[in-house]
Chimera marker file (.cmm) of the C-alpha trace (Angstrom):
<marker_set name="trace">
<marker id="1" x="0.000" y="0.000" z="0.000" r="1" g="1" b="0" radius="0.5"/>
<marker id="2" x="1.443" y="3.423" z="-1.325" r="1" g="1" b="0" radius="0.5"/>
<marker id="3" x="2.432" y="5.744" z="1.909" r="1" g="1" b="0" radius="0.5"/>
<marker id="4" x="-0.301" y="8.267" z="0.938" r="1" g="1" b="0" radius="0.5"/>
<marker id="5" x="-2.987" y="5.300" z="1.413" r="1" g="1" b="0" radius="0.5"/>
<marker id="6" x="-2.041" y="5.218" z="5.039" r="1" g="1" b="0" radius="0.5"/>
<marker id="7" x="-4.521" y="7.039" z="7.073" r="1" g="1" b="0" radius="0.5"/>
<marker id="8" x="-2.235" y="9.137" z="9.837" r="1" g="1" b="0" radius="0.5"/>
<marker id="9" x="-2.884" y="7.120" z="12.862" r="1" g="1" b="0" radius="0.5"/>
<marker id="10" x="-1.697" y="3.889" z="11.312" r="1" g="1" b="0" radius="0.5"/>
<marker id="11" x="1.531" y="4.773" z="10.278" r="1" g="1" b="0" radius="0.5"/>
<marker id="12" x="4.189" y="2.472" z="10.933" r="1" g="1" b="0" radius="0.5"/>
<marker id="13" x="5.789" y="1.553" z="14.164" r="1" g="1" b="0" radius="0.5"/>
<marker id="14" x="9.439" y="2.905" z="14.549" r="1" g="1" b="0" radius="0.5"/>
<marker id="15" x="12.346" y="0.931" z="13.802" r="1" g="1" b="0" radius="0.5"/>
<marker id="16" x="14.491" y="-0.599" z="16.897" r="1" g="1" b="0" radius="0.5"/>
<marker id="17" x="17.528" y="1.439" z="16.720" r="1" g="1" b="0" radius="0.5"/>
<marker id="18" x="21.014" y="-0.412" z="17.187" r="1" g="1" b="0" radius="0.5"/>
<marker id="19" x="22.206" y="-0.884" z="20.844" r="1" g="1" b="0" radius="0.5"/>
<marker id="20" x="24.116" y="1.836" z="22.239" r="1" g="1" b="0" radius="0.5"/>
<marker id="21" x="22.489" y="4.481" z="19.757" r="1" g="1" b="0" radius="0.5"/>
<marker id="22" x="21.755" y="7.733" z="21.333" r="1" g="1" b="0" radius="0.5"/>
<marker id="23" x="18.194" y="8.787" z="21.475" r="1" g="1" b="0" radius="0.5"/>
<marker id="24" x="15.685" y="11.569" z="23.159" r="1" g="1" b="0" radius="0.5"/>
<marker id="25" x="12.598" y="10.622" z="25.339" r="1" g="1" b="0" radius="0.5"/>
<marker id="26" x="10.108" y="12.979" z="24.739" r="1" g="1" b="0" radius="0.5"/>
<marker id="27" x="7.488" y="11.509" z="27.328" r="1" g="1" b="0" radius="0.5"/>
<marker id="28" x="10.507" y="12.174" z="30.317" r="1" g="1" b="0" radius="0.5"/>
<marker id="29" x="11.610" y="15.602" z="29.884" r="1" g="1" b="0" radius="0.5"/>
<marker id="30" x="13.574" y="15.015" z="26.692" r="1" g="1" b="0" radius="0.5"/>
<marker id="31" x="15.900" y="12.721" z="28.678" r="1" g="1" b="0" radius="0.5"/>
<marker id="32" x="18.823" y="11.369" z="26.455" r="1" g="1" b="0" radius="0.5"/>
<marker id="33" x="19.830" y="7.961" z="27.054" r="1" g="1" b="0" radius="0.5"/>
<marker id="34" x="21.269" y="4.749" z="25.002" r="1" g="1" b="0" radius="0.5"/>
<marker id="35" x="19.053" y="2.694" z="23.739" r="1" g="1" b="0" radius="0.5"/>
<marker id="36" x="19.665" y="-1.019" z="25.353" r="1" g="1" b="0" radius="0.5"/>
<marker id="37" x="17.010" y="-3.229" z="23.908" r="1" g="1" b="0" radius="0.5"/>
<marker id="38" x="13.133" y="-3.866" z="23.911" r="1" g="1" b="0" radius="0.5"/>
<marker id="39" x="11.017" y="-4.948" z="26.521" r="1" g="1" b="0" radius="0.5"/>
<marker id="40" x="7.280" y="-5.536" z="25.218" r="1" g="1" b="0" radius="0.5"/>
<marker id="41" x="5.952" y="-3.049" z="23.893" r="1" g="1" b="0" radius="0.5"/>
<marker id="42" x="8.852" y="-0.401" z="25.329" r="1" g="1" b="0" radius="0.5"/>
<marker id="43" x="12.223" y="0.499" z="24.717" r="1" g="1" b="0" radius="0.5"/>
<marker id="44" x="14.822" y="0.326" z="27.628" r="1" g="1" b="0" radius="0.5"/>
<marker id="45" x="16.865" y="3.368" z="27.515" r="1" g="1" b="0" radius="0.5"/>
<marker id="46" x="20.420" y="3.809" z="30.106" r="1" g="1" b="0" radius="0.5"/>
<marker id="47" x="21.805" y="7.345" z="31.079" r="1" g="1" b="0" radius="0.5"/>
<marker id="48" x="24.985" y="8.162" z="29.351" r="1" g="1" b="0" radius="0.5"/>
<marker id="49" x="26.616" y="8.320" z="32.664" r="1" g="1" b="0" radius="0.5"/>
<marker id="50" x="25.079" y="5.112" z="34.161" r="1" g="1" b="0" radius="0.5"/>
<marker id="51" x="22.565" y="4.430" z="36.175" r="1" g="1" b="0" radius="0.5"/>
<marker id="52" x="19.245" y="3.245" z="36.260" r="1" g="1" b="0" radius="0.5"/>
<marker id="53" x="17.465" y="1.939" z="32.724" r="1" g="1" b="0" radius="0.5"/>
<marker id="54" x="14.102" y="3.391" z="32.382" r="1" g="1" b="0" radius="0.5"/>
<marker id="55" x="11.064" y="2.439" z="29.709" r="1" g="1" b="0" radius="0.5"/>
<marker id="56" x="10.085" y="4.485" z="27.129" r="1" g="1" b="0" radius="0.5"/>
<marker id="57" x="7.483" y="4.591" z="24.714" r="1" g="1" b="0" radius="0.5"/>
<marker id="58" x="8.814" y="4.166" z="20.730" r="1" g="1" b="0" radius="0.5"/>
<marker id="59" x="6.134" y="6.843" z="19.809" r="1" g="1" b="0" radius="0.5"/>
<marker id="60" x="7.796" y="9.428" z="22.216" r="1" g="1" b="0" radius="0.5"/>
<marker id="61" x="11.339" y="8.835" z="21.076" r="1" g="1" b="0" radius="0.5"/>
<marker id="62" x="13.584" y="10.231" z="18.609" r="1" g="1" b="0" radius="0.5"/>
<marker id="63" x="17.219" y="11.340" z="17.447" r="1" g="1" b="0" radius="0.5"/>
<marker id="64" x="19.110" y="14.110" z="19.609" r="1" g="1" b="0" radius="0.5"/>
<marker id="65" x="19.607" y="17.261" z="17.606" r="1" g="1" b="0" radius="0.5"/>
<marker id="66" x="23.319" y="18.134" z="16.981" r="1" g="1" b="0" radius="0.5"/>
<marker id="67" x="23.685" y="20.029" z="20.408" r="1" g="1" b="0" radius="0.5"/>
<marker id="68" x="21.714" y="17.584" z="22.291" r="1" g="1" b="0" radius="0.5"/>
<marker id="69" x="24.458" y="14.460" z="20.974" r="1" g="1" b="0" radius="0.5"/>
<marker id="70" x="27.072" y="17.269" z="21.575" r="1" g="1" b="0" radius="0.5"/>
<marker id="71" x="25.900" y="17.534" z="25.496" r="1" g="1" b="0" radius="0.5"/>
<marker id="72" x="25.768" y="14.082" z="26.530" r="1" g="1" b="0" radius="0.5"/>
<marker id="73" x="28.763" y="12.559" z="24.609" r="1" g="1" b="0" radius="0.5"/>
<marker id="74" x="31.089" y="15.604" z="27.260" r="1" g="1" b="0" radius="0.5"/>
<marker id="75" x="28.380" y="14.490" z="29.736" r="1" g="1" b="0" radius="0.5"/>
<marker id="76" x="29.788" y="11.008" z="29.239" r="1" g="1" b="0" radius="0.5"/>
<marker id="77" x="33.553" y="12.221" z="29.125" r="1" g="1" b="0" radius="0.5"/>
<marker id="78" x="33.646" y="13.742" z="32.107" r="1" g="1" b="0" radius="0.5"/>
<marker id="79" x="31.945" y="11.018" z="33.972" r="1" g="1" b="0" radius="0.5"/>
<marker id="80" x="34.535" y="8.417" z="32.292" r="1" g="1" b="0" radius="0.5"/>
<marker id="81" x="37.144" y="11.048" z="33.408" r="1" g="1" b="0" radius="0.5"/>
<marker id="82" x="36.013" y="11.243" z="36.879" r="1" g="1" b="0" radius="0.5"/>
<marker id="83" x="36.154" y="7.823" z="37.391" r="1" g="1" b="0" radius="0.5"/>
<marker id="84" x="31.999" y="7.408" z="37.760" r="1" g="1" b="0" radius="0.5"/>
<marker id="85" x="31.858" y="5.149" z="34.673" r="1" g="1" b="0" radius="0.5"/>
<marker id="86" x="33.990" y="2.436" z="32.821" r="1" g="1" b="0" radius="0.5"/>
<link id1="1" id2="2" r="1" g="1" b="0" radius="0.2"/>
<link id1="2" id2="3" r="1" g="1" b="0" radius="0.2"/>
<link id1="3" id2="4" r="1" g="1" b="0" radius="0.2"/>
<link id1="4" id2="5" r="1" g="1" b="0" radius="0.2"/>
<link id1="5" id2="6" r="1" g="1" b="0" radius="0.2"/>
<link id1="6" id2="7" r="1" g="1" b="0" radius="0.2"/>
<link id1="7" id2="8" r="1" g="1" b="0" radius="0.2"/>
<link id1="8" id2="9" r="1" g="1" b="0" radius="0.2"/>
<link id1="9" id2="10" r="1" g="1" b="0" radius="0.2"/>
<link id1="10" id2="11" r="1" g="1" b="0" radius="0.2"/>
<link id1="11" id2="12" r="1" g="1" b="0" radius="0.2"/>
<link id1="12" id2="13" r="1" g="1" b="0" radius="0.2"/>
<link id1="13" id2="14" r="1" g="1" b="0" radius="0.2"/>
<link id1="14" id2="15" r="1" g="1" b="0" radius="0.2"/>
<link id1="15" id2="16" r="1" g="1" b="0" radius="0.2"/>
<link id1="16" id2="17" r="1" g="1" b="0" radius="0.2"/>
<link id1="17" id2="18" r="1" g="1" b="0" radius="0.2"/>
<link id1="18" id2="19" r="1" g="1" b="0" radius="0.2"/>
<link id1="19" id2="20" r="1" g="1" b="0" radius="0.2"/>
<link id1="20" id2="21" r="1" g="1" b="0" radius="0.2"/>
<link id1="21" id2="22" r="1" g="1" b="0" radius="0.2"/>
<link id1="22" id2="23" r="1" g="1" b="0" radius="0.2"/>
<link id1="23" id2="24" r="1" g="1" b="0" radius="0.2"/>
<link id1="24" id2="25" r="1" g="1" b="0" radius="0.2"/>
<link id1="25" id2="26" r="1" g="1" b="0" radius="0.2"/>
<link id1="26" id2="27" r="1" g="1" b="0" radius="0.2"/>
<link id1="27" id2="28" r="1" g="1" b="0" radius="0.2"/>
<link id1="28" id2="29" r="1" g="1" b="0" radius="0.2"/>
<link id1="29" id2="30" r="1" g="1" b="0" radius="0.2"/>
<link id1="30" id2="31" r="1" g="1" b="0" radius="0.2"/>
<link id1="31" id2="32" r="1" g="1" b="0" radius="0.2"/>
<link id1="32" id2="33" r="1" g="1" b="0" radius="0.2"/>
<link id1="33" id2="34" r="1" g="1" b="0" radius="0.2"/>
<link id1="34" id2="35" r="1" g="1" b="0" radius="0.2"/>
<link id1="35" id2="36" r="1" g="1" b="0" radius="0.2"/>
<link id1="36" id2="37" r="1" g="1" b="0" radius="0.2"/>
<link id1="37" id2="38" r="1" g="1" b="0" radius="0.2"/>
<link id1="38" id2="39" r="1" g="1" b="0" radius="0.2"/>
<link id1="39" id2="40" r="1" g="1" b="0" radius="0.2"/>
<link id1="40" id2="41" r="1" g="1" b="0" radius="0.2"/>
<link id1="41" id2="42" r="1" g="1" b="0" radius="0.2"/>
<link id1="42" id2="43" r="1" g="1" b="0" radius="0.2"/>
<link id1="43" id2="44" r="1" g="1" b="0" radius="0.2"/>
<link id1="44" id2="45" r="1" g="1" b="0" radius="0.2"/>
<link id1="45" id2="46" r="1" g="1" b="0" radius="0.2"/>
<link id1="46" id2="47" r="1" g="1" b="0" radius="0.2"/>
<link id1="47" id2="48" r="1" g="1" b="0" radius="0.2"/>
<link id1="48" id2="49" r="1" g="1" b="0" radius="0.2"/>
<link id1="49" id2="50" r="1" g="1" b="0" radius="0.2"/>
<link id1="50" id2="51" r="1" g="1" b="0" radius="0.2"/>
<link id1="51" id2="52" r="1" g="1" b="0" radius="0.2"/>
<link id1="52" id2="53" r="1" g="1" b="0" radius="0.2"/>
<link id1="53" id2="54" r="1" g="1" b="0" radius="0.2"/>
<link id1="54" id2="55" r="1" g="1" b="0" radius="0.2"/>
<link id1="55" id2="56" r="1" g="1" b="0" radius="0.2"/>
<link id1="56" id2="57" r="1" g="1" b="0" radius="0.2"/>
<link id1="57" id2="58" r="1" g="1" b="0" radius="0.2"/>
<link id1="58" id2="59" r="1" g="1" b="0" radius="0.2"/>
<link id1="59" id2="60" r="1" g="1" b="0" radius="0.2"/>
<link id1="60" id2="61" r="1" g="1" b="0" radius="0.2"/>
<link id1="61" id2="62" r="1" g="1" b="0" radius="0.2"/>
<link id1="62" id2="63" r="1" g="1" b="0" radius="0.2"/>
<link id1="63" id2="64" r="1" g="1" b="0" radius="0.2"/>
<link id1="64" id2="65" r="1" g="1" b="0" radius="0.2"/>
<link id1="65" id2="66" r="1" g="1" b="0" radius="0.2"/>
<link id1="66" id2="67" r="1" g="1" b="0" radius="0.2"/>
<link id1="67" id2="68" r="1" g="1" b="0" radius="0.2"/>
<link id1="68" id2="69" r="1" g="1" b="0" radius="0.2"/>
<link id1="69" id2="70" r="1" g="1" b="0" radius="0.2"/>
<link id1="70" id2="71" r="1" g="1" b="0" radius="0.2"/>
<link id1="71" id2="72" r="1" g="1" b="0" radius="0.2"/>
<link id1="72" id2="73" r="1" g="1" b="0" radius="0.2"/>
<link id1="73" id2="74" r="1" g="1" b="0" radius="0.2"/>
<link id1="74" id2="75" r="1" g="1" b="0" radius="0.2"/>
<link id1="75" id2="76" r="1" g="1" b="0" radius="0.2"/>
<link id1="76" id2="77" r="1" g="1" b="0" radius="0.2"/>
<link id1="77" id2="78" r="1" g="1" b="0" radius="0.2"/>
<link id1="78" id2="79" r="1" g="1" b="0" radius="0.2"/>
<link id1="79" id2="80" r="1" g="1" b="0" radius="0.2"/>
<link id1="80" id2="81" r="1" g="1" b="0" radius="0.2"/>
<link id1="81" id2="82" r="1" g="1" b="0" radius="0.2"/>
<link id1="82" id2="83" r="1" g="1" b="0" radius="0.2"/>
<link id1="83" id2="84" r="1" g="1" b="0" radius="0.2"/>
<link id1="84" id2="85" r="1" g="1" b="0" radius="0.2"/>
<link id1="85" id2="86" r="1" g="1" b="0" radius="0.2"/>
</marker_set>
């Protein structure tokens, strides 16, 4: 079926990113985390810095913006510098 024969609320479902691929969550405060796998019908997302996975919906994800990537890859240096992660 052509894209234009899908009616707006039955687009597509998102594709599962690769592991480890930086992403935005929308639904919790545009928090940036890694994307670590699926569990049912939600994706598990880490902190760059470590810590605590949390779930988030596929609908309310999507790709940082060049200054959002920017942020949490230093984020993630200076925790790896400071000895807080491996």
């Amino acid at each position: 079926m052509p894209e234009e024969d899908i009616p707006p609320t039955q687009q597509e479902p998102p594709q599962v990113p690769l592991t480890g691929t930086l992403l935005v969550d929308t639904g919790h405060r545009n928090r940036v985390g890694e994307f670590r796998g699926v569990s049912g019908p939600y994706w598990s997302l880490r902190p760059v810095c470590g810590g605590t996975e949390w779930e988030a919906e596929p609908a309310n994800v999507r790709p940082p913006e060049p200054m959002e990537r920017l942020r949490a890859e230093i984020a993630r240096c200076n925790a790896r510098s400071a000895g807080r992660i491996l």
